[in-house]
OpenMM code with the backbone's topology and positions (N, CA, C; nanometers):
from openmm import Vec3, app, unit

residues = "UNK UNK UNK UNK UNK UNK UNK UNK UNK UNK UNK UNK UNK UNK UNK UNK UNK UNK UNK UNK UNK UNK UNK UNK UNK UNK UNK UNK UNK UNK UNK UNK UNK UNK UNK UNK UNK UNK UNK UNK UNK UNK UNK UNK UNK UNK UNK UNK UNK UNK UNK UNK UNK UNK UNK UNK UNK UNK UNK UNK UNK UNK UNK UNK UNK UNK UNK UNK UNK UNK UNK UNK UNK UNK UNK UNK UNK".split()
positions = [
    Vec3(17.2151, 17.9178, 13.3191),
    Vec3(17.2056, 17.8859, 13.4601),
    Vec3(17.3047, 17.7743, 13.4917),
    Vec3(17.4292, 17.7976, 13.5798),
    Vec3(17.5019, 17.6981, 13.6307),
    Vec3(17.4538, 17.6389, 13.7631),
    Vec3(17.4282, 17.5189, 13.7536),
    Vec3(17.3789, 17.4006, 13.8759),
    Vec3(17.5113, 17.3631, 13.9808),
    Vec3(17.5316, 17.4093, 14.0608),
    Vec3(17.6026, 17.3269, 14.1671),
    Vec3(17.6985, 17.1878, 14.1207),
    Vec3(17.7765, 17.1505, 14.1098),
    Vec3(17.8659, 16.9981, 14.0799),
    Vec3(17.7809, 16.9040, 14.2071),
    Vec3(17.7985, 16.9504, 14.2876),
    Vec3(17.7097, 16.8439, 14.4157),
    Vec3(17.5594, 16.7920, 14.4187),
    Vec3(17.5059, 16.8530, 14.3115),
    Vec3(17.3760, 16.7818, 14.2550),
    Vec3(17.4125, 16.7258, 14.1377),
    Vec3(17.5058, 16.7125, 14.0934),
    Vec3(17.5053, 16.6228, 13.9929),
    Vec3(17.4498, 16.4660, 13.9966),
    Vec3(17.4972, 16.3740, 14.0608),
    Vec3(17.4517, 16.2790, 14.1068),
    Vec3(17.3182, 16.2779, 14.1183),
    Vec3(17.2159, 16.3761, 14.2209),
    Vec3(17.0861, 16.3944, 14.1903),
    Vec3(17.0347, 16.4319, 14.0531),
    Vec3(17.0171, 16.4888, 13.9879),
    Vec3(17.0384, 16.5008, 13.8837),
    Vec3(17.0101, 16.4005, 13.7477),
    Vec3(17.1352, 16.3279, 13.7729),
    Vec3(17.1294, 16.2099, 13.7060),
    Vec3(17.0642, 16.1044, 13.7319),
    Vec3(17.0748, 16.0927, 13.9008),
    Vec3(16.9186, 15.9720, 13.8682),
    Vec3(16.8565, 16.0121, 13.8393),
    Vec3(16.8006, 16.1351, 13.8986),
    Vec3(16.6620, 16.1853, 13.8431),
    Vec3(16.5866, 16.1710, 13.6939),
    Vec3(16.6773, 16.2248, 13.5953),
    Vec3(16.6867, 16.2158, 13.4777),
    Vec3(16.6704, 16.0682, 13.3916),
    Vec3(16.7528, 16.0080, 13.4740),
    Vec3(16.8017, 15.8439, 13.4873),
    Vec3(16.6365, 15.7714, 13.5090),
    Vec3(16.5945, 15.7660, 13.6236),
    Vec3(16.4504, 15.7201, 13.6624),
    Vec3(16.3354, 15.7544, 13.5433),
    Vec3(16.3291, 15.8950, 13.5401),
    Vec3(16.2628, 15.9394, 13.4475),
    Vec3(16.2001, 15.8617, 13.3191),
    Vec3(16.3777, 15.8532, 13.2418),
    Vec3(16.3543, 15.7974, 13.1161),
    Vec3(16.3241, 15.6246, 13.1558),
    Vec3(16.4027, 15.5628, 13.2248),
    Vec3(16.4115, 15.4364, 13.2381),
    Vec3(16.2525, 15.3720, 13.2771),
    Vec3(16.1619, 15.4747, 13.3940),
    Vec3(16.0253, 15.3920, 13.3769),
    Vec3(15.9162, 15.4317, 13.3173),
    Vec3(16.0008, 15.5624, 13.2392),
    Vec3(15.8714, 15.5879, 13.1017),
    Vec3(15.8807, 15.4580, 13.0193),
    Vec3(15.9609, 15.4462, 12.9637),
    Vec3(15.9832, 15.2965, 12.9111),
    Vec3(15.9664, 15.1708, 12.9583),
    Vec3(16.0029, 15.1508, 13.0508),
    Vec3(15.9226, 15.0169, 13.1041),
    Vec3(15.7819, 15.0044, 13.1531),
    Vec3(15.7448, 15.1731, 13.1592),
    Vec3(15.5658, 15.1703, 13.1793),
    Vec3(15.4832, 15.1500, 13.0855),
    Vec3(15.5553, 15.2250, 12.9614),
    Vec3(15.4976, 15.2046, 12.8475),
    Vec3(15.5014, 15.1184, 12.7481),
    Vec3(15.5758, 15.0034, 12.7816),
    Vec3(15.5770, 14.8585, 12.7346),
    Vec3(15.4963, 14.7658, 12.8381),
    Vec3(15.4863, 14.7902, 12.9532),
    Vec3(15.3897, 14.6901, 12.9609),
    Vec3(15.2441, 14.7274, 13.0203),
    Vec3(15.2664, 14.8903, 13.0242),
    Vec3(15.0748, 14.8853, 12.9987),
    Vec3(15.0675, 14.8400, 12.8159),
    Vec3(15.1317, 14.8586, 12.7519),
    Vec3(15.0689, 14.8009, 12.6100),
    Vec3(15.0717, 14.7041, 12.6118),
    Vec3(15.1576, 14.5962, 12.6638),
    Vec3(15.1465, 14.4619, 12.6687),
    Vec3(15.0329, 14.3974, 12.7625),
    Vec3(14.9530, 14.5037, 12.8336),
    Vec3(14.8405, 14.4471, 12.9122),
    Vec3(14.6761, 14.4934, 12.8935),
    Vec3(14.7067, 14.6212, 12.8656),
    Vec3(14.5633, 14.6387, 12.8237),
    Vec3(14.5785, 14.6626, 12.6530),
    Vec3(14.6934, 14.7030, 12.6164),
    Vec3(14.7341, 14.7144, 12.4519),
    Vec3(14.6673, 14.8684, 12.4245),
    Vec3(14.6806, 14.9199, 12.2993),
    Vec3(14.6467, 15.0589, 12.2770),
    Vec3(14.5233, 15.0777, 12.2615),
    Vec3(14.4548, 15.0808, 12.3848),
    Vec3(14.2961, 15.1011, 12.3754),
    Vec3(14.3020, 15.2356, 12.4078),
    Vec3(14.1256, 15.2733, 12.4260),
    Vec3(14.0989, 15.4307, 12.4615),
    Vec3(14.1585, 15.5187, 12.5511),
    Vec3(14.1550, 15.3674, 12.7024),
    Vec3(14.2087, 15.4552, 12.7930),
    Vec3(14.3745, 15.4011, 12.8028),
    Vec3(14.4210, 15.3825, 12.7158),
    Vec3(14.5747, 15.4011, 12.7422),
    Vec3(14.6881, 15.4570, 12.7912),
    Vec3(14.6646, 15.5277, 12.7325),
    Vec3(14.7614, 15.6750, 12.7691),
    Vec3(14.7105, 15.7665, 12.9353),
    Vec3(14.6077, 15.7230, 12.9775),
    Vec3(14.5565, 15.7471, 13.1219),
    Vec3(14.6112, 15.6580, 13.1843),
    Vec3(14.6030, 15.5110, 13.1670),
    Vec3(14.6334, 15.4201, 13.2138),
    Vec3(14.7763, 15.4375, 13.2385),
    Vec3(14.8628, 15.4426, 13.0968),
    Vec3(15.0604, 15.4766, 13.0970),
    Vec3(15.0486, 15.5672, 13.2097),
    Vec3(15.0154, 15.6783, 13.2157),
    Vec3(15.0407, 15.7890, 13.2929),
    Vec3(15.0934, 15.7482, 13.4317),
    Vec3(14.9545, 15.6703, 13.5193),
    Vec3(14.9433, 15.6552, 13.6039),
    Vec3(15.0225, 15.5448, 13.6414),
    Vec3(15.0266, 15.4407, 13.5464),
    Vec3(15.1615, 15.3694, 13.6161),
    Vec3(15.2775, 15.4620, 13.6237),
    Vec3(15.3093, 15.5510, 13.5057),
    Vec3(15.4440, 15.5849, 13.5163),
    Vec3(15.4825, 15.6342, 13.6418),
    Vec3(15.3431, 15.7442, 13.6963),
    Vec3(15.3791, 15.8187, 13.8003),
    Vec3(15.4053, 15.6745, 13.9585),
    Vec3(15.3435, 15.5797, 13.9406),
    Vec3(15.3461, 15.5093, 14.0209),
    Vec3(15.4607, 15.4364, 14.0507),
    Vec3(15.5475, 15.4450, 13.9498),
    Vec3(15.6729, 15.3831, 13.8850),
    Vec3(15.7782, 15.4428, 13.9528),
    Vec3(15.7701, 15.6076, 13.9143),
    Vec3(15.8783, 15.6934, 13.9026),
    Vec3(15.8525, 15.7213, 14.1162),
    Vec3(15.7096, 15.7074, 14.1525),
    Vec3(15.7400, 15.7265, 14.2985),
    Vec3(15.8109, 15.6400, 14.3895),
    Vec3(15.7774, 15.5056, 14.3139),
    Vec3(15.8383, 15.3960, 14.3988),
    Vec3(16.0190, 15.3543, 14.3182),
    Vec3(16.0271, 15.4080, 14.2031),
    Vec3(16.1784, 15.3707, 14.2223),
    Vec3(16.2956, 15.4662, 14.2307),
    Vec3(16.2290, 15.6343, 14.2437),
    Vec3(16.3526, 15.7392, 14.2578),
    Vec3(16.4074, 15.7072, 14.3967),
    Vec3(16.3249, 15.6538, 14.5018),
    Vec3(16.3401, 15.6732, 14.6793),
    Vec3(16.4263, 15.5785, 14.6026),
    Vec3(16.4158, 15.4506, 14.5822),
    Vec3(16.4765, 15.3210, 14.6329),
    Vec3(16.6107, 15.3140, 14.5652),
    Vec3(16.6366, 15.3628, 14.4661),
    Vec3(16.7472, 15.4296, 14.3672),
    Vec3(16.8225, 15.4830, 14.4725),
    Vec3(16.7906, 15.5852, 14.5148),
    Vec3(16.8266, 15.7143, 14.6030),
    Vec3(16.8727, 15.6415, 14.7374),
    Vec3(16.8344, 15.5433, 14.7932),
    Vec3(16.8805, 15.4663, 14.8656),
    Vec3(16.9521, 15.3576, 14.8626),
    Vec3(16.9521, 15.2860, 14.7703),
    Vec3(17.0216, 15.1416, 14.7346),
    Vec3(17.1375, 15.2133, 14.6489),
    Vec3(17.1646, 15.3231, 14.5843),
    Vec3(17.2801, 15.3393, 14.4950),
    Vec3(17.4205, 15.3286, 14.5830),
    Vec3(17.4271, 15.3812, 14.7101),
    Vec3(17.5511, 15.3865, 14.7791),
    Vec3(17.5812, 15.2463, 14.8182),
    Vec3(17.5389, 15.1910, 14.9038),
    Vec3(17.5498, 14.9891, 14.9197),
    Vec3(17.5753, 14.9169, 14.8012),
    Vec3(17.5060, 14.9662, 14.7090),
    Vec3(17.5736, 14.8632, 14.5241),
    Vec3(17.6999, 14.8860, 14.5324),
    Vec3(17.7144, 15.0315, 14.5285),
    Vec3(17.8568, 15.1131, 14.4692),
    Vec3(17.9454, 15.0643, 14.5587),
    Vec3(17.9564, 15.0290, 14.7049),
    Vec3(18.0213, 14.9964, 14.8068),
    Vec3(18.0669, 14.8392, 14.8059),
    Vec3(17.9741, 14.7845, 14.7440),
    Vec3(17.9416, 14.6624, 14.7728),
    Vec3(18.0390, 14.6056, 14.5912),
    Vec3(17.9949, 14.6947, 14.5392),
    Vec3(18.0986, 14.6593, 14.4062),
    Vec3(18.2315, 14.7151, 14.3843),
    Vec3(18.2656, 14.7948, 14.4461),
    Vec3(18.4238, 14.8437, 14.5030),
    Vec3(18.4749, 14.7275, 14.5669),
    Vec3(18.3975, 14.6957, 14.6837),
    Vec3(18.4780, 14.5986, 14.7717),
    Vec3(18.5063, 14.4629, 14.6826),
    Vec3(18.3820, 14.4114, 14.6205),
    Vec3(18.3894, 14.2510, 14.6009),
    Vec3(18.4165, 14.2206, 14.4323),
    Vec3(18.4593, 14.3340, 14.3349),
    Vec3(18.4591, 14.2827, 14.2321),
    Vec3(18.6154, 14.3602, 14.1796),
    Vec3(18.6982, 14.2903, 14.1521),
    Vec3(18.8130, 14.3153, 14.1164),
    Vec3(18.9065, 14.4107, 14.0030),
    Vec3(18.9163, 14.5581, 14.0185),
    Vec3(18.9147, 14.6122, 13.8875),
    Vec3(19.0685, 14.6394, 13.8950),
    Vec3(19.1022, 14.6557, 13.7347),
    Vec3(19.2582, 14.6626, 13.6977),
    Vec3(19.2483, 14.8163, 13.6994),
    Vec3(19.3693, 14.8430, 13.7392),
    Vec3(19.3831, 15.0093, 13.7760),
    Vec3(19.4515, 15.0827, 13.6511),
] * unit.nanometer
topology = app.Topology()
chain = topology.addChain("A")
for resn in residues:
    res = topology.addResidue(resn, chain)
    for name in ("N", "CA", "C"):
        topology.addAtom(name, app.Element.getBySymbol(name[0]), res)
């Protein structure tokens, strides 16, 4: 199955978000309730809580960074 080039970008955050707050969910629900019974209920539900609140804001803040670091940071061509 070939995907479109113009979702690429989607795509990659997507993928991007994914991995990035499985991992930061699952370091600090262990660092807060630690590997008890309900753990892995607990991971879950942050993750999903994670992955809702940072794909939008990703998805929105990526163009203004990218703009904002073109304009103000100096690259050799």
């Amino acid at each position: 199955m070939r995907v479109n080039r113009k979702y690429q970008r989607l795509i990659t955050m997507l993928i991007s978000v994914l991995v990035f707050t499985c991992i930061i969910s699952f370091g600090m629900t262990a660092s807060i309730i630690g590997f008890s019974e309900n753990f892995f209920i607990s991971w879950l539900k942050s993750w999903v809580n994670a992955y809702c609140i940072t794909f939008p804001t990703i998805w929105f803040l990526s163009a203004p960074i990218a703009k904002f670091v073109a304009n103000k940071i100096p690259f050799a061509d």
